[in-house]
Residue, then its C-alpha position, 0 to 999 in steps of 0.5 A: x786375937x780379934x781385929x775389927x776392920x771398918x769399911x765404906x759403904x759410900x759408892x758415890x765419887x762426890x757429883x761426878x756420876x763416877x764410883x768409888x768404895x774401898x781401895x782393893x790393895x788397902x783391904x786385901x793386903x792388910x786383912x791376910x797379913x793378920x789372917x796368915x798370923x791366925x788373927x780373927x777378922x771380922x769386917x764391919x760397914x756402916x750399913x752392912x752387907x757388900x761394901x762397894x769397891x773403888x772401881x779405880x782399884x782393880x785396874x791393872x795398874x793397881x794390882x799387887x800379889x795381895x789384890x791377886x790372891x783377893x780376886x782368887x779368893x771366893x771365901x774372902x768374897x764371900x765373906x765380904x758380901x756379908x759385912x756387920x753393920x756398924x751398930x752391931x759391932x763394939x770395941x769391948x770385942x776385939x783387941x784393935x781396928x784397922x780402917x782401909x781406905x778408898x775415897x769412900x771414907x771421905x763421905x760417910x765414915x767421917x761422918x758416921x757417929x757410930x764410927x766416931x764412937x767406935x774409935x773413941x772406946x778402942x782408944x780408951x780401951x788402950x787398943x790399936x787403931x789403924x788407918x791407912x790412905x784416906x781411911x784417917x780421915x775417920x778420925x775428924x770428928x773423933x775426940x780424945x778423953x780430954x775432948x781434943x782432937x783424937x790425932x792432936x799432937x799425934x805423929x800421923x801420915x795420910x794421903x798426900x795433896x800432891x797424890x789428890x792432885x795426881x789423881x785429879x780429884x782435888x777439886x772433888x773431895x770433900x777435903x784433903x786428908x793432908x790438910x784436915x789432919x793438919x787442922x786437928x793439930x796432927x804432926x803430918x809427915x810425908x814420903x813422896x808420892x806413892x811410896x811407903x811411908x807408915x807411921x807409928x804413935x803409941x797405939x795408933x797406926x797410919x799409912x800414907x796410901x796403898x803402898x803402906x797397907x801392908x807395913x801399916x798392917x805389919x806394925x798393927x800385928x807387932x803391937x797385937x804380939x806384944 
């Protein structure tokens, strides 16, 4: 099994002069639930080479046995360090992508037509798609066959309003996940804040925020198994 996973390539936290990337627990964790089952991964960015991490996600507060295993893991690092560039990558290759997320999204895999065309074969393929935190934001411009919104009517999760205001960058995102999949006639659910919550569509897969990665992944691998 081949499982395509997208990356930012954003660093930038909206005018703040602040850093922002990947978020660490939402890369680390899902990638070695689906490399311990001996998936192949393969990680894709929109412009290749080393995405940048979400400097917030290697705090101490923001460490898990998966973000540990990470910071030891020089392969892994390395492998990192050399990411496909989107336009490289194709759906045709793999059986399902999974979208971690980080801030990052928010600004260039929203807007990236090479993702949005991504998403669009895997789900026409029939293939898994999954994205946890902000990472569903990549969904906002993507159509279903019908030329809807790819989440309408869909069950979906993501990071909340009230998990942006926690971390007081409400006022600095380009939108809330919460709000923007809402618009695009998602059906929004919830847990409370920082708590797992992952949701299961058919063949689409989202989590609410870093606790849900690994469950997001695990539900990813069930649909790859059956």
């Amino acid at each position: 099994m081949k499982v395509l996973f997208v990356l930012t390539s954003h660093s930038e936290l909206g005018d703040t002069g602040k850093k922002t990337g990947f978020w660490v627990e939402e890369f680390a964790a899902p990638y070695y639930v689906m490399s311990d089952a001996g998936v192949e991964v393969t990680l894709a960015s929109p412009e290749g080479g080393e995405p940048p991490v979400d400097p917030s996600s290697e705090a101490p507060g923001a460490q898990t046995e998966a973000t540990e295993r990470y910071n030891q893991d020089e392969a892994l690092q390395e492998k990192l360090r050399h990411t496909k560039k989107l336009s490289e990558v194709k759906a045709d290759d793999f059986d399902a992508v999974f979208y971690p997320g980080g801030h990052g999204p928010l600004w260039d895999l929203t807007e990236s037509d090479e993702s949005v065309k991504l998403i669009e074969a895997f789900a026409k393929q029939k293939k898994p798609v999954a994205a946890v935190c902000h990472a569903p934001a990549v969904f906002a411009k993507v159509k279903n066959e019908n030329g809807e919104p790819f989440v309408k009517g869909k069950n979906v999760t993501g990071f909340t309003n009230s998990e942006e205001e926690a971390v007081k960058l409400t006022e600095i995102v380009p939108f809330l996940v919460e709000d923007k999949l809402q618009e695009l006639g998602g059906h929004y659910t919830k847990a409370d804040d920082w708590q797992p919550h992952v949701v299961k569509d058919g063949l689409l897969i989202t989590g609410q925020n870093p606790a849900s990665s690994e469950g997001a992944a695990k539900e990813l691998l069930k649909l790859l198994k059956k």
